[in-house]
C-alpha positions in Angstrom: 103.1 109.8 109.0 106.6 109.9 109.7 108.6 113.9 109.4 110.0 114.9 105.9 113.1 116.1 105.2 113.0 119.9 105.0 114.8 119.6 101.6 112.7 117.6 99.8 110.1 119.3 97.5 107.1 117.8 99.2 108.3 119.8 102.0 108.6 122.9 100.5 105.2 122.7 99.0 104.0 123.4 102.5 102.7 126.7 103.6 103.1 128.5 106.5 105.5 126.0 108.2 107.1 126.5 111.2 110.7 126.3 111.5 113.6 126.0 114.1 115.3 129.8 113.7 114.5 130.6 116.9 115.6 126.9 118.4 119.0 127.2 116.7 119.4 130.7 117.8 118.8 129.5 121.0 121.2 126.5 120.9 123.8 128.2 119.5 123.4 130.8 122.5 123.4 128.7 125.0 125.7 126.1 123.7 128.8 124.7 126.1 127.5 122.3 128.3 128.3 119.0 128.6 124.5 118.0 127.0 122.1 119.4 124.5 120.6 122.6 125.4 116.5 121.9 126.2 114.3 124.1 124.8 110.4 124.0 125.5 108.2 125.6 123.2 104.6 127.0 125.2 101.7 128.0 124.0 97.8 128.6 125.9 94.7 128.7 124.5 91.3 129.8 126.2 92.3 132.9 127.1 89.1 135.0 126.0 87.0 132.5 126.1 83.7 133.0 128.8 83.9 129.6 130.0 86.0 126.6 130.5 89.3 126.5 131.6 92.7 128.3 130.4 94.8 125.0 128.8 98.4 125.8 128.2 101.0 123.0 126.4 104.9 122.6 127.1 106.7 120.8 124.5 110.4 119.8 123.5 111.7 118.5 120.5 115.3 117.2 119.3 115.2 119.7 116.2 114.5 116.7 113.9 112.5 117.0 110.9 108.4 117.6 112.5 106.2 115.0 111.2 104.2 116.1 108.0 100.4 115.6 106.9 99.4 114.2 103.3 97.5 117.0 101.7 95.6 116.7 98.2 97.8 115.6 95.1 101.4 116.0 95.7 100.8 118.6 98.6 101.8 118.4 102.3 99.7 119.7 105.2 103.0 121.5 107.9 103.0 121.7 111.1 102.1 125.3 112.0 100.0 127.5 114.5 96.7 125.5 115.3 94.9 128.5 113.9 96.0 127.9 110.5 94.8 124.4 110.8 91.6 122.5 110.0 90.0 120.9 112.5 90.8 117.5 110.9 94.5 118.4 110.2 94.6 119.6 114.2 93.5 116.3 115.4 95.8 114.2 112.9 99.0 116.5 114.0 97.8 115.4 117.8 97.5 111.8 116.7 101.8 111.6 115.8 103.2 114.4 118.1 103.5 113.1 121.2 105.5 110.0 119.9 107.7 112.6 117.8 108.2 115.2 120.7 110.8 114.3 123.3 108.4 115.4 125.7 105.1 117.2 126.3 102.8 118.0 129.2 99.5 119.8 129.9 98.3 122.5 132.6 95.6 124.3 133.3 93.4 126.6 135.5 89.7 126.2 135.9 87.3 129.3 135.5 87.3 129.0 139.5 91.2 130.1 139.8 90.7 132.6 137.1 87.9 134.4 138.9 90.0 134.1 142.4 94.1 135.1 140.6 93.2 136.5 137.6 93.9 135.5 133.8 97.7 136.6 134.0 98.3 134.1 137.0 96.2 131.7 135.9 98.5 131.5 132.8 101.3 131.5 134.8 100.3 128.8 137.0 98.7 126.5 133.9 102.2 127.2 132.2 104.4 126.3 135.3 102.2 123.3 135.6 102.8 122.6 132.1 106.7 122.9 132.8 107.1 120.9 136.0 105.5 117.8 134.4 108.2 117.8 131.5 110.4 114.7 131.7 113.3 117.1 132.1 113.2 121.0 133.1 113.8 122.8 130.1 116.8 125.4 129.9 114.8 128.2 127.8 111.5 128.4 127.1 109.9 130.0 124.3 107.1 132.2 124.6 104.1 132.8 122.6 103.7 136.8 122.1 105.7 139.5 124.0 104.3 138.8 127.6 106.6 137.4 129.7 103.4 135.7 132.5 106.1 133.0 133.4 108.6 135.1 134.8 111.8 133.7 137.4 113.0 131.4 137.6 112.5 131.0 134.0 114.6 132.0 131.6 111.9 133.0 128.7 112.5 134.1 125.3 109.2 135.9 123.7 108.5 135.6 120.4 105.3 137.4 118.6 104.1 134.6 116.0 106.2 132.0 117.5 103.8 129.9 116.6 104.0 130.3 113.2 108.0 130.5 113.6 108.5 127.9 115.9 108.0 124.2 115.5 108.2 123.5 119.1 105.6 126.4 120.0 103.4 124.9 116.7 103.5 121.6 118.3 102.5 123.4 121.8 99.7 125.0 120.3 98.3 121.8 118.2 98.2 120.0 121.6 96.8 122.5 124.0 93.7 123.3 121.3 92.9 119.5 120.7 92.9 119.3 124.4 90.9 122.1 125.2 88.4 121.6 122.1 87.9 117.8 123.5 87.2 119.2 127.4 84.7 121.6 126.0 83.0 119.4 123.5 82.1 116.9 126.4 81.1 119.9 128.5 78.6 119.6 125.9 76.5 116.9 127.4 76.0 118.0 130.7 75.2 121.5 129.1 73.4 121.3 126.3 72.1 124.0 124.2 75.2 126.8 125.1 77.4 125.5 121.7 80.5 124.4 123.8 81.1 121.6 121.2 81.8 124.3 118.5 82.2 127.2 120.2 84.8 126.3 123.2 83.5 128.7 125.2 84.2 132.0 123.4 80.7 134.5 123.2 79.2 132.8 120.0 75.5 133.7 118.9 74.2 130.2 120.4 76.6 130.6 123.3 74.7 134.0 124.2 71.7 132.9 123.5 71.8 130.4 126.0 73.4 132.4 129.0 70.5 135.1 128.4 67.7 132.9 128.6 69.5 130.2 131.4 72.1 132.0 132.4 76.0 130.6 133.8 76.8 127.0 134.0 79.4 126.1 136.6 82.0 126.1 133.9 81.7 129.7 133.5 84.0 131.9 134.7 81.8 134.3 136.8 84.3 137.3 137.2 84.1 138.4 133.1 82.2 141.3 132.4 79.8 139.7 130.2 77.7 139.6 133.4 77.3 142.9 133.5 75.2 142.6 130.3 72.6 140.0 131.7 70.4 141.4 134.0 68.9 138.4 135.1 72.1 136.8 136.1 74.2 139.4 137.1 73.6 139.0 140.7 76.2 136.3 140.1 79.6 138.2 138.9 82.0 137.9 141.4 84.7 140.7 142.0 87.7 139.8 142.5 90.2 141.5 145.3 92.2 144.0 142.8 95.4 143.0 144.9 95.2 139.1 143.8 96.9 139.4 140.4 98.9 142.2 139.1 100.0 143.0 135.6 97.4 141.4 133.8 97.2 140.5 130.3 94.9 141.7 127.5 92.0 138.8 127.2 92.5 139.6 123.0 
């Protein structure tokens, strides 16, 4: 359904809505140009996951009102970090965003690139990715936590929670965990029995179950240290050259 007006009490029903503090901050910063400042919210998701790739999502708005779910009654459902969202809420957001953003885009980094650069510049690369396939490059972007993976020549502001303050991180982070959910629920029927569909990849009961007993599908990324637990398997870890990524991030 179409955005609300932030004034109207329907609106402010809504919990745990992301605003645009940090947007207009930004704006107001960087304001002088002769057009709009563009701002590109980012966020990943996948990063402690055993398998599958690392998805991250680059989106821009125009600071107009973000589009708003119907809840029960007389409530409304905000846009807000994925995590915060059901399932169902998630996939409805990723239904109206893309024709509300003024542009989004998708990277990645496959569990091979991980195991060869490392998870910090596998972000970096699924985020430049991400970036480069913007309709325009942004002049700021705003980052997720207080990591700066994305480095020069971008000018980065990090934010912890941004995607709970942010509406253009919010949207970032809808997008990138539909996406990602959907690429692991069809890993699901080439590999049956390993829970991709509702685990995405992270070390779930089922999901252990089934690397113990068949061990790593090629969707695995073979350089985590669950290996090291699974005797049966763990001729397979590969070890990474130390000198491949540097500064790397915590996987929590």
């Amino acid at each position: 359904m179409p955005g609300l007006d932030p004034a109207t009490p329907a609106h402010r029903d809504a919990t745990h809505a992301a605003g645009y503090e940090i947007e207009r901050e930004l704006r107001d910063a960087l304001a002088g140009g002769d057009r709009p400042v563009r701002i590109a919210g980012v966020d990943e998701v996948g990063r402690g996951a055993w398998a599958g790739p690392v998805v991250v999502c680059a989106a821009m708005t125009d600071l107009s009102a973000p589009p708003v779910l119907r809840g029960r009654g007389d409530r409304t459902v905000a846009l807000t970090d994925s995590k915060l969202l059901t399932a169902a809420h998630r996939a409805s957001f990723a239904e109206v965003l893309p024709g509300w953003l003024a542009g989004h885009a998708i990277g990645a980094s496959a569990p091979e690139e991980i195991d060869e650069v490392g998870m910090t510049e596998a972000l970096r690369r699924a985020a430049v990715r991400a970036l480069e396939a913007l309709p325009h490059p942004p002049d700021v972007v705003i980052l997720d936590g207080k990591h700066d993976f994305l480095r020069r020549p971008w000018r980065v502001r990090c934010e912890i929670k941004a995607d709970q303050r942010s509406v253009t991180v919010a949207a970032a982070s809808v997008l990138a965990k539909v996406h990602r959910d959907g690429l692991m629920a069809d890993l699901e029927h080439d590999h049956p029995g390993y829970g991709f569909a509702d685990s995405a990849g992270y070390p779930s009961p089922v999901h252990q179950r089934a690397l113990e007993e068949s061990g790593p599908t090629p969707h695995h990324r073979l350089s985590w240290s669950y290996l090291d637990d699974l005797p049966r398997w763990r001729h397979l870890k590969k070890h990474r050259d130390p000198l491949a990524g540097e500064g790397q991030l915590s996987l929590l």
